[in-house]
N, C-alpha and C positions, 0 to 999 in steps of 0.2 A: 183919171186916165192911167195915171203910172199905178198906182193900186189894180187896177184891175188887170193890167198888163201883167204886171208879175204874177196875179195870180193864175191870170192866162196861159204863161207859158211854164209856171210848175205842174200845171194839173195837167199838160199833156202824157208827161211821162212818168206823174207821181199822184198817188194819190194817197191821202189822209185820210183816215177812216177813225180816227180818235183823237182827242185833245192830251199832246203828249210832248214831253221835252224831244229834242231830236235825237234819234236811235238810224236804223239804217232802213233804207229805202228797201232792201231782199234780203231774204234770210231762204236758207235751204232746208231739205224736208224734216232736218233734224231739229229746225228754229236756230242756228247759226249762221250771225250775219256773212254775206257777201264783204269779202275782202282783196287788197291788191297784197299778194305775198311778196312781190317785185320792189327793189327799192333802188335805184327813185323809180315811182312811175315816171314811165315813158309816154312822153304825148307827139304829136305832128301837126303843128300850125301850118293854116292854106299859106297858098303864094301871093294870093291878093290881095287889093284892098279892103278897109271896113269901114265902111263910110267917110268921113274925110277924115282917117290915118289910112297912110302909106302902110305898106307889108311890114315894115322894121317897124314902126308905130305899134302896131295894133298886135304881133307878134310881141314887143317888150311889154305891153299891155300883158298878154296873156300870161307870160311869164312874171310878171309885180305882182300878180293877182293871187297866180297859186301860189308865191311867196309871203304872203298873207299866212295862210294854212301853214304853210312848213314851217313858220317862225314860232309858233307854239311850243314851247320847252315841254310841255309834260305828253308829248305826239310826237312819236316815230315817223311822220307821213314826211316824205320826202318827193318833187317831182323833176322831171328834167326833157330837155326838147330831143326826141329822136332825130331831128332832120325836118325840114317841109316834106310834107306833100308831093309826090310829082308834078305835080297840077296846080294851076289854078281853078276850084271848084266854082262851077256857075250850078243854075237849074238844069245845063243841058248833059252833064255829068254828075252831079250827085250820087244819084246812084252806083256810083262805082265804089263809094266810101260806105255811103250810109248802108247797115242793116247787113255787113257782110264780116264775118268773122275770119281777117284777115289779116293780125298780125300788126295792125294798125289802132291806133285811138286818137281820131281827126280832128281837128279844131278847128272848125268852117270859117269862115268868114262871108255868111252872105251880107257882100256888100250894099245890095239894094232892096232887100228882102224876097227877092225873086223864089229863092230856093223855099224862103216859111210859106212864099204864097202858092208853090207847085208840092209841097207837102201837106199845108193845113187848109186850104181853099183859099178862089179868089178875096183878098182883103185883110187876110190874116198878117200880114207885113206890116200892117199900120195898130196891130193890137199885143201880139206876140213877140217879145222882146228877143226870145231865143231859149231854148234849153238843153239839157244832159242830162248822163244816165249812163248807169252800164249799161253796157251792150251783148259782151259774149262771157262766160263762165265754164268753170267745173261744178255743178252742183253737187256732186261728191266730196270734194274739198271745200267748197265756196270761196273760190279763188276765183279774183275777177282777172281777165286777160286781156281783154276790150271796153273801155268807153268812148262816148262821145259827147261832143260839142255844137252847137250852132249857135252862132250869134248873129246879130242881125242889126247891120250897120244903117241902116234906114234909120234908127232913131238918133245917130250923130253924126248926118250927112250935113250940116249947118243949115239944113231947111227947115224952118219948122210952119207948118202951114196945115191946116183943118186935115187936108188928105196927105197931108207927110209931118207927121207929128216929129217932135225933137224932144231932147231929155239934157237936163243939166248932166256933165260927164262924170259928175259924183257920184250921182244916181244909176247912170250904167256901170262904173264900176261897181257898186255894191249887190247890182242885179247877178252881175254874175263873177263876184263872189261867192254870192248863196247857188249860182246855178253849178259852180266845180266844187262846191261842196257834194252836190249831187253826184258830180265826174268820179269820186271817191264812194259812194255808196249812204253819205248821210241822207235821211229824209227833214220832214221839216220840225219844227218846234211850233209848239202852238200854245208856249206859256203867256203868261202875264198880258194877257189878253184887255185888262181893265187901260194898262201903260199904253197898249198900244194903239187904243182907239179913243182915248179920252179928249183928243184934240190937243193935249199941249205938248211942246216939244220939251219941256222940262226932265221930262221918265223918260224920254227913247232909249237912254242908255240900257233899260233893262230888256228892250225889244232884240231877241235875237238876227242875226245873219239869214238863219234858216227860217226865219217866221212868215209864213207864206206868202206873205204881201211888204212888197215894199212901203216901207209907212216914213222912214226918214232918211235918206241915203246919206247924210251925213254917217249918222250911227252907226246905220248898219252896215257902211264900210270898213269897219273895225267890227273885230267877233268878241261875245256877249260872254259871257260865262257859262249860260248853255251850248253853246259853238265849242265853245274849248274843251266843254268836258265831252260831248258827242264825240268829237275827235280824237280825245285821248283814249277815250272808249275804246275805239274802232281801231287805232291804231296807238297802242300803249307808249310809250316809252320805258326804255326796259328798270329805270328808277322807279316810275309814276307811284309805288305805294308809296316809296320812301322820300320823295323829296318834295310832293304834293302836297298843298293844305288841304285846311276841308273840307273849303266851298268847291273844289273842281273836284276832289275826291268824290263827296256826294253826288257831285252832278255824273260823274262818270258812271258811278255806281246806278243813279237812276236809269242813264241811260242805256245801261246793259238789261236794265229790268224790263227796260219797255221793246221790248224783241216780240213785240205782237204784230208787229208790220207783217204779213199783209203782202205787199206782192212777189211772187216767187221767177226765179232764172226758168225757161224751158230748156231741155238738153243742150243748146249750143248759146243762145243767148235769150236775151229778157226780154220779157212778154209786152 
């Protein structure tokens, strides 16, 4: 089930079209990826609940998580909380966040899954864990100005029951780990593929964050060395030739090569 969920809710907004270390999810007409020139990013956690954590809960949640990413030495990426929300977003407001290029980059918290299930159809709450993505751009610079979030507290409401599935909270953190990876513009990795499906839990270590299915949330709560260099990629550190080895070097290097992705920003935001 958690396999399929995660891969559930990356392929809403992402899609893989080759077996490739992770590179970025958009690149502009020129094939230069989508980037945030803003540092720190700014985000806006809801005012609500996220299944059974409080606001302050599920807020420090969101804030450890992209501290994850920022703690990467050889990655300039930097993020920080604008402020909540005005709001507490439900299904009967959504819409005022999502899909609007407003100055905002939202971090939902649907508590019950109501919001995945009045966005992706009835029953999608119980399969779609939550995703991200840019949202709004300059595709002339590929400067990202907007993304977003949805997460979906239905999988750690302390139910777990056939029609309200529940998930170890190791495993949700690492979902969306990989899924504010995406909030930043990476796409997925789809290396070591033999590690990742051969059944033992010995190799996880070399299954990345970004690898499009959750296969061990231990692991993949912690980023892979493909995760590190994707990142440092996409947001250098201004040392990164010089104080880097060679294993994130190369990875980095790979991942500038692989600029084949594949889905593009439309004039205000992504497609």
């Amino acid at each position: 089930m958690r396999r399929a969920a995660l891969a559930a809710c990356a392929l809403v907004l992402v899609r893989a079209i080759a077996a490739h270390g992770a590179g970025a999810i958009s690149v502009n007409g020129q094939g230069v990826p989508f980037h945030w020139a803003s540092s720190p990013i700014l985000y806006s956690p809801d005012r609500g609940r996220l299944g059974a954590l409080d606001n302050a809960a599920a807020t420090a949640f969101v804030a450890s998580t992209f501290g994850i990413w920022q703690a990467v030495p050889s990655a300039s990426i930097r993020f920080a909380s604008a402020g909540p929300l005005p709001v507490d977003v439900k299904a009967s407001n959504y819409d005022d966040f999502l899909g609007r290029c407003d100055g905002l980059s939202p971090i939902i918290f649907d508590d019950d899954g109501s919001i995945t299930d009045d966005l992706l159809g009835a029953g999608a709450r119980n399969v779609i864990l939550g995703f991200s993505s840019p949202e709004c751009g300059d595709p002339n610079s590929a400067v990202i100005t907007e993304s977003i979030a949805v997460l979906n507290g239905r999988f750690i409401d302390g139910v777990s029951t056939a029609a309200n599935p529940e998930m170890p909270s190791a495993d949700f953190g690492a979902v969306f780990l990989h899924e504010f990876g995406h909030f930043f513009n990476l796409d997925h990795s789809q290396i070591n593929l033999r590690e990742a499906f051969d059944d033992s839990t010995s190799n996880d270590d070399a299954v990345a964050t970004m690898f499009p299915i959750l296969i061990d949330g231990t692991q993949q709560a912690t980023l892979a060395l493909d995760d590190i260099g994707a990142v440092s990629a996409l947001y250098p550190a201004p040392d990164l030739a010089s104080t880097t080895g060679n294993a994130i070097g190369l990875a980095a290097l790979r991942v500038r090569n692989n600029r084949l992705v594949r889905n593009r920003f439309s004039q205000s935001r992504a497609e």
